[in-house]
C-alpha positions as CSV (number, residue, x, y, z in Angstrom):
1,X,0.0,0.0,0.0
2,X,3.2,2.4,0.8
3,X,3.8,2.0,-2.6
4,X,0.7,2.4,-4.5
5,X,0.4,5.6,-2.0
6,X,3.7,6.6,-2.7
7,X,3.2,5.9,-7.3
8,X,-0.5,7.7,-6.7
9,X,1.5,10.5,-4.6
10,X,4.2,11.0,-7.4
11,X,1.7,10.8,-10.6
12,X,-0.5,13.7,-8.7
13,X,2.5,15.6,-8.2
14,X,3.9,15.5,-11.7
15,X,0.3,16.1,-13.2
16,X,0.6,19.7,-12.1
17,X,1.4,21.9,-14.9
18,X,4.3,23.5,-15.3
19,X,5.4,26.5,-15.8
20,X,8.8,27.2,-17.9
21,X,9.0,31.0,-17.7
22,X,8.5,31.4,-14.1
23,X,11.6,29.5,-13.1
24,X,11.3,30.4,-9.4
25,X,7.6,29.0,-8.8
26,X,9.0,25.3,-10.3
27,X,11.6,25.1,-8.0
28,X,9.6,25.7,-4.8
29,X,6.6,23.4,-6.2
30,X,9.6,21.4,-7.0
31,X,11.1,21.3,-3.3
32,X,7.1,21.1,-2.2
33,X,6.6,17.8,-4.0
34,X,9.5,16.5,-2.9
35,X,9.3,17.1,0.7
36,X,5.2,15.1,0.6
37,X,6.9,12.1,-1.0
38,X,10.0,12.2,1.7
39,X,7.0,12.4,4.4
40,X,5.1,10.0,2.2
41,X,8.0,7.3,2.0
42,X,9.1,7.9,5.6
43,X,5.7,6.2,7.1
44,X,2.8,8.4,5.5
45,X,2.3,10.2,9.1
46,X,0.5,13.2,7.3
47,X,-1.3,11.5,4.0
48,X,-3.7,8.9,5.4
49,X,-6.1,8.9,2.4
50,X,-6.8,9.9,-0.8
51,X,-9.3,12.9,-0.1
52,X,-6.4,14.2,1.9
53,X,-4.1,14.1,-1.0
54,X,-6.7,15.6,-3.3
55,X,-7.0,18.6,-0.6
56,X,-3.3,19.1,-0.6
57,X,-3.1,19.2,-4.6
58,X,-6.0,21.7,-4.6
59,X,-4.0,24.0,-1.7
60,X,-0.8,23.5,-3.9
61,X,-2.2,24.8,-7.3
62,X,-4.1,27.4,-5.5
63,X,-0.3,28.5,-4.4
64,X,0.9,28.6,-7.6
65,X,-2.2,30.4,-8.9
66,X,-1.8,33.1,-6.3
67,X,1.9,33.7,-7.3
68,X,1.7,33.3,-10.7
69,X,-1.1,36.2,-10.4
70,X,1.5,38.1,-7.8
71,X,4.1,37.8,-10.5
72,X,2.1,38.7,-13.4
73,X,0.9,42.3,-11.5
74,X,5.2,43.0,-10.6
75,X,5.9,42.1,-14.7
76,X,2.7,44.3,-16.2
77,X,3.4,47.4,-14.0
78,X,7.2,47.2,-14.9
79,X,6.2,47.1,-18.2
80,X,4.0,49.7,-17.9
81,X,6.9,51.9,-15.9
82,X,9.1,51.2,-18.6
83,X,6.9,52.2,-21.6
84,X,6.1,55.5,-19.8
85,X,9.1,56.3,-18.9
86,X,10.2,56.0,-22.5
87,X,7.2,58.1,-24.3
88,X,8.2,60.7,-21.5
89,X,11.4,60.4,-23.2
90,X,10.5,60.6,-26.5
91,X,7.6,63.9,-26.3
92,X,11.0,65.3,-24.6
93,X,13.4,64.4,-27.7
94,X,10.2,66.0,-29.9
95,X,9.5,68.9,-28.2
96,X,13.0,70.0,-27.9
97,X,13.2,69.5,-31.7
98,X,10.4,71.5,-32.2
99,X,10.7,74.6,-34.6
100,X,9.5,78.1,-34.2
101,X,7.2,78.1,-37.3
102,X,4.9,74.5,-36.2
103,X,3.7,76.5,-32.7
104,X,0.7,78.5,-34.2
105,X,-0.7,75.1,-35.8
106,X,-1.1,73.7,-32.3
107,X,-1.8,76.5,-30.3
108,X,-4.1,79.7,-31.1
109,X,-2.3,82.2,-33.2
110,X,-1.3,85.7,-32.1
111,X,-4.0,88.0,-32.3
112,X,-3.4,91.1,-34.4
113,X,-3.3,94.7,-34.2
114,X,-6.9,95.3,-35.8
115,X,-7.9,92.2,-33.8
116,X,-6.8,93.6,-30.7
117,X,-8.5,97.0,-31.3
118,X,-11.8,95.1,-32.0
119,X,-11.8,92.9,-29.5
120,X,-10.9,96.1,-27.2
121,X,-14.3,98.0,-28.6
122,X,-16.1,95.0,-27.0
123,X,-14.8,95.4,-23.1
124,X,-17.1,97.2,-20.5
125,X,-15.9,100.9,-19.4
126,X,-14.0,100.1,-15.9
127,X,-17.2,101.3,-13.5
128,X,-19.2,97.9,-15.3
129,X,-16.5,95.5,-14.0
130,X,-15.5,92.6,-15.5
131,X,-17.1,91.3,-18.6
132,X,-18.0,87.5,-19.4
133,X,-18.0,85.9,-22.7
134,X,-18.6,82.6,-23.7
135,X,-15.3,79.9,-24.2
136,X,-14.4,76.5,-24.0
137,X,-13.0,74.7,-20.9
138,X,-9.4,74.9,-20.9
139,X,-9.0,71.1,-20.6
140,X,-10.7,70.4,-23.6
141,X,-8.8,72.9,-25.3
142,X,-5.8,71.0,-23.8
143,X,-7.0,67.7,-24.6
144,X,-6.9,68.9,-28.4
145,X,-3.1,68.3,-28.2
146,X,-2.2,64.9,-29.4
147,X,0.4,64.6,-26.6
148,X,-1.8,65.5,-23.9
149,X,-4.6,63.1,-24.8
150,X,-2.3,60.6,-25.2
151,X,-0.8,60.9,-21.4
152,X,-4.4,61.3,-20.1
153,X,-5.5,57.8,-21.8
154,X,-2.6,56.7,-20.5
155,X,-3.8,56.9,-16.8
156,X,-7.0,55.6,-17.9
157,X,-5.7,52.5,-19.0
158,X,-3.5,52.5,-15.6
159,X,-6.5,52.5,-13.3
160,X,-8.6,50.1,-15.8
161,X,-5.0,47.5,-15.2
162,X,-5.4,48.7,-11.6
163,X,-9.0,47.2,-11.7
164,X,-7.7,44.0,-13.2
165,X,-5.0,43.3,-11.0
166,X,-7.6,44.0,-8.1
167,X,-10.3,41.6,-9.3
168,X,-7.7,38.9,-9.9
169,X,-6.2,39.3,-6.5
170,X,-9.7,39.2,-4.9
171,X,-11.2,36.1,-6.8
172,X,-7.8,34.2,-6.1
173,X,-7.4,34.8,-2.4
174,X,-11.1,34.5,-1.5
175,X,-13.3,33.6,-4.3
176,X,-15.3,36.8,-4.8
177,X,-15.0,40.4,-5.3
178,X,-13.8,42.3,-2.2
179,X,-14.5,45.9,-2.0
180,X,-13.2,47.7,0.8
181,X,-15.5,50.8,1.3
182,X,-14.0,51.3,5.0
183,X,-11.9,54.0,4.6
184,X,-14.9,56.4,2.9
185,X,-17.2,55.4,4.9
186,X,-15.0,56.7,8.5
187,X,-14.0,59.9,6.1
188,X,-17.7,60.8,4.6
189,X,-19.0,59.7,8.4
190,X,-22.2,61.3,9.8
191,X,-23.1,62.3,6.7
192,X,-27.1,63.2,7.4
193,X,-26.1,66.0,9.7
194,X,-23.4,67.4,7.6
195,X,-26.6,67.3,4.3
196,X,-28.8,68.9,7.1
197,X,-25.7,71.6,8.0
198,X,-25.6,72.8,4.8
199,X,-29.0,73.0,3.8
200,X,-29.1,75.5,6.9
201,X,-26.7,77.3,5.5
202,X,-27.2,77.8,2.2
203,X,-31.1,78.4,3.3
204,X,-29.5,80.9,5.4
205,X,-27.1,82.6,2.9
206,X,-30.3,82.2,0.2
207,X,-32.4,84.3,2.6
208,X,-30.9,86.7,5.0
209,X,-28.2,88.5,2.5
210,X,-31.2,89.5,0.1
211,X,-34.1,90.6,2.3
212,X,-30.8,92.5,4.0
213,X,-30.3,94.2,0.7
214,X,-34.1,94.5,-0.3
215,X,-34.9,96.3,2.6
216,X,-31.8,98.8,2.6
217,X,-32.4,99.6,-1.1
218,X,-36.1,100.6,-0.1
219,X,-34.0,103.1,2.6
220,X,-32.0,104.7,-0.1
221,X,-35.6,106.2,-2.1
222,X,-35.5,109.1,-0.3
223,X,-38.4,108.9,1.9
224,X,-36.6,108.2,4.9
225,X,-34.3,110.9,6.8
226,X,-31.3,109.2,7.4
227,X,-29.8,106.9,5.1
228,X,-26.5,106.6,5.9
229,X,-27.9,105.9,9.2
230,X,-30.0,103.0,8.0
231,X,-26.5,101.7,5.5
232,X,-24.7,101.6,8.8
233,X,-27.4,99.8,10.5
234,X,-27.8,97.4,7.7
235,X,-24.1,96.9,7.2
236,X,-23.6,96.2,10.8
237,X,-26.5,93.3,10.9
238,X,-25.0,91.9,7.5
239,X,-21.7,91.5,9.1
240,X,-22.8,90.0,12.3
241,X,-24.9,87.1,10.1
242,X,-21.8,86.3,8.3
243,X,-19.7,85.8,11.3
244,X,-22.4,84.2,13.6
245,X,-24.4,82.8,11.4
246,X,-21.8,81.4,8.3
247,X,-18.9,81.7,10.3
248,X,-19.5,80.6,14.0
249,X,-22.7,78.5,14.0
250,X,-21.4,75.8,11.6
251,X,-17.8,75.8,13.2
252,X,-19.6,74.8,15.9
253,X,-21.6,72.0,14.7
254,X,-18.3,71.0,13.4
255,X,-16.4,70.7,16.6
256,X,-19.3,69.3,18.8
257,X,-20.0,66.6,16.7
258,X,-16.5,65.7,16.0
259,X,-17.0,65.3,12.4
260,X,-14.6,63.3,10.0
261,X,-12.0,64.8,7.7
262,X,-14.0,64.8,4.1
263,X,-16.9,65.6,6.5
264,X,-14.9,68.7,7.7
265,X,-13.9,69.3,4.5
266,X,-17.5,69.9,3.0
267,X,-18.6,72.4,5.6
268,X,-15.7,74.6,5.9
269,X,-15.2,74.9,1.9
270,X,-19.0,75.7,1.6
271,X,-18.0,78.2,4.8
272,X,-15.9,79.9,2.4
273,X,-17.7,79.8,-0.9
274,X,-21.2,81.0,0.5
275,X,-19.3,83.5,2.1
276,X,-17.9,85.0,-0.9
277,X,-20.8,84.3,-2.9
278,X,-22.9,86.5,-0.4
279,X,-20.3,89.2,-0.7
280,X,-19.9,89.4,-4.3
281,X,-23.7,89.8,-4.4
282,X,-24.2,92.6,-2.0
283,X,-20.7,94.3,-3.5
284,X,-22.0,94.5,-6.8
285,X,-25.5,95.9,-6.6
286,X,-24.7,98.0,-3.9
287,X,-22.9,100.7,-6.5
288,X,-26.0,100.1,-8.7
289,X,-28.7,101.3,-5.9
290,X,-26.4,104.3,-4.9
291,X,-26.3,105.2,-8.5
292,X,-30.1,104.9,-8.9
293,X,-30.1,107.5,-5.5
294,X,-28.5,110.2,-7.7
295,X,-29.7,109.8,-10.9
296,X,-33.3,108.6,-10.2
297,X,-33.7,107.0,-13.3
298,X,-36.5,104.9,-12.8
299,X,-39.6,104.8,-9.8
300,X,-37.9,101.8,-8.1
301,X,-34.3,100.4,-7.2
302,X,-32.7,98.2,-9.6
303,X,-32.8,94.6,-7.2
304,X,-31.8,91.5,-8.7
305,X,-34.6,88.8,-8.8
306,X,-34.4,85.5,-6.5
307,X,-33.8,83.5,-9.4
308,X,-30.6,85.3,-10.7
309,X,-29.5,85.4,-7.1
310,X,-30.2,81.7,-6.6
311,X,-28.4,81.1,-10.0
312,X,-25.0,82.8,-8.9
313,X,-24.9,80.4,-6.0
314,X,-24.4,77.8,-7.8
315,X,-23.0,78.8,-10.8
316,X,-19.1,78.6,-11.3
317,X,-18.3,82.2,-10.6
318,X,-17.6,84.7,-7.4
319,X,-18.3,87.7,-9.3
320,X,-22.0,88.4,-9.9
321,X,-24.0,89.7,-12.7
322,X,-27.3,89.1,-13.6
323,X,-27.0,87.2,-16.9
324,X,-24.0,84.9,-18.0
325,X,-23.0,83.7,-21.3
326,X,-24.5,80.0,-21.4
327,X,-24.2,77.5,-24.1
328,X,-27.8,77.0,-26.4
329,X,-28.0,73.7,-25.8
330,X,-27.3,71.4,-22.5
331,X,-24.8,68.4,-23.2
332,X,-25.9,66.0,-21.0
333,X,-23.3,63.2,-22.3
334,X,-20.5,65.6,-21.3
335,X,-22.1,66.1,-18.0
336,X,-22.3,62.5,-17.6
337,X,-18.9,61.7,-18.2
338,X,-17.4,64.6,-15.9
339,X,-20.0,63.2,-13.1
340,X,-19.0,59.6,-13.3
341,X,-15.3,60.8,-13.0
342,X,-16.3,62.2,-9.5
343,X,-16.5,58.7,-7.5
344,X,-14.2,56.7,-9.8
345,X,-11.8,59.7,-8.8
346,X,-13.1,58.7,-4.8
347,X,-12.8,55.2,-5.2
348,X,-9.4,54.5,-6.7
C-alpha cells in the first residue's frame, strides 16, 4: 500500500502543470513535491487517504495560482513603468526638436493689431467690471493636443490595469469580489447631519443676505431721513450674520460633533464659498442702488430677482452679474462623463 500511496502520490505531483517561464515558482513546487513524497515514504504520518491528498493538490495549485497572479501584476506594472518612462522620453526628444514656425498650428495664433482693437471695442468701461464671454474649458482645449490626450488615456488605462490586477487578487485569495469601502465610509461619516448643516446654510445665505439688501435699497428712495444711518445699521446686521451665522454657528456644529475629515472638509469649503458668494452679491449691486439714488432713473431700485440670485450660487463664478454667457443647448453626455469621474476619482 506504501507504494501504490507513494506511485498515486508521485503521478498527482507531476500532473501539475508546469510552468517554464517562471523558473522560481517550479523550483519551490519542485522542493514542495518532494518534501510530501519524503514524508510519504518515511511512514505516511501526514497522508492517510486519498481525499487528503486531493486537498493538498487543490492548496498546492491554489499556491501557484496566487503567485503566478503576484508575478504577473510586478511584470505588467514594470512594463508599464518602462513604456512611460520612455514616451516621457521621447515627447521630450520631440518637443525640444520642435521649430519656431509649427507652434501656431497647435496652439491659437497671435492675435493682431486690428484684432486687438476690435476685440478692445467690445470690453465694459472700468465702473461695469469685468465682462463674461462665452469659451471652451481649458482642458478640452488641452485635450486637443495629441500629446496630452495621449498621457491622459494613458492613466486611464492605468486605473482600468489597476482594476484588473484587483479583481484577480480578490477572486484568487477568496473567491469573490472584495470591496473595501471602510476607509470612505469613516472619512464621509455622519453624513445626514453634515446634508442637514448645509441645507441650513445655504437656506440661510439664500435668505438673509437678500431681504438684507431688499430692505436697505427701499432706505435709499428718499423717503426716509437718514440713510446713511439706515446703511450703517444694515451693514452692521450683515456683518454680524456672516460671522455668527456662516462663520460661528457651523464651526460649531463642526467641533461638537467631532466630524470626519471629508466631513470637515465639506462644511468649511462651503464656509468659504457662500461666504464669498454672499459678498460678491451685495458688492456688486450696492454701486447700482447708490447710482439709482442720484440719478433717479426709474420709480424703483434696480434689485436682482431670486432666481438670478439663486443662480449665482451655484454657478461657477464669485463675481456676480445678472446674466451669464450659457451655451444653447445642454450636453448632457458631457455632463455624464465629468460626473461619473467624480466617484471613480473617490474610489481609486
Amino acid at each position: 500500500m506504501e507504494s501504490g500511496d507513494d506511485s498515486g502520490l508521485r503521478s498527482r505531483c507531476q500532473a501539475i502543470p508546469k510552468m517554464p517561464t517562471f523558473p522560481d515558482l517550479d523550483n519551490s513546487l519542485d522542493e514542495e513535491c518532494n518534501q510530501q513524497q519524503h514524508q510519504q515514504g518515511n511512514g505516511g504520518n501526514h497522508v492517510s487517504s486519498n481525499g487528503k491528498i486531493e486537498v493538498e493538490h487543490v492548496i498546492s495549485k491554489k499556491l501557484q495560482l496566487k503567485r503566478k497572479a503576484e508575478y504577473l501584476k510586478s511584470d505588467l506594472m514594470h512594463q508599464f513603468d518602462s513604456q512611460v518612462n520612455d514616451f516621457m522620453d521621447s515627447l521630450i526628444e520631440e518637443s525640444a526638436s520642435l521649430e519656431s514656425a509649427p507652434v501656431p498650428a497647435v496652439f491659437s495664433p497671435l492675435l493682431s493689431d486690428k484684432e486687438r482693437s476690435k476685440l478692445g471695442s467690445f470690453r465694459p468701461p472700468h465702473s461695469q467690471g469685468k465682462l463674461f464671454v462665452s469659451r471652451r474649458f481649458l482642458l478640452d482645449e488641452l485635450f486637443e493636443v495629441n500629446h496630452i490626450r495621449t498621457i491622459y488615456h494613458m492613466f486611464i488605462a492605468l486605473l482600468i490595469l489597476f482594476i484588473l490586477s484587483t479583481l484577480v487578487v480578490d477572486v484568487i485569495d477568496e473567491g469573490r469580489l472584495v470591496l473595501h469601502f471602510d476607509l470612505l465610509v469613516y472619512a464621509f461619516g455622519q453624513f445626514p447631519l453634515v446634508v442637514c448643516t448645509w441645507i441650513c446654510m445655504f437656506l440661510s445665505v439664500l435668505l438673509v443676505p437678500y431681504t438684507l439688501f431688499h430692505l436697505w435699497s427701499q432706505t435709499q428712495s428718499g423717503s426716509w431721513s437718514h440713510p446713511r444711518l439706515c446703511s450703517l445699521l444694515f451693514g452692521s446686521a450683515f456683518l454680524l450674520y456672516r460671522a455668527l451665522g456662516v462663520g460661528l454657528l457651523p464651526t460649531y456644529v463642526v467641533v461638537t460633533n467631532s466630524f470626519p475629515p471629508a466631513s470637515c472638509f465639506i462644511i468649511i469649503l462651503e464656509q468659504v464659498r457662500l461666504i464669498m458668494k454672499a459678498h460678491s452679491f451685495v458688492r456688486e449691486n450696492v454701486p447700482r442702488v447708490l447710482t439709482w439714488a442720484k440719478e433717479k432713473t426709474s420709480p424703483r431700485p434696480v434689485v436682482p430677482q431670486v432666481s438670478q440670485y439663486i443662480y449665482f450660487l451655484f454657478a461657477p463664478t464669485l463675481i456676480y452679474r445678472d446674466k451669464y454667457p450659457r451655451n444653447p443647448v445642454i450636453r448632457w453626455g458631457y455632463v455624464a462623463t465629468k460626473l461619473l469621474q467624480v466617484p471613480t476619482s473617490f474610489i481609486f
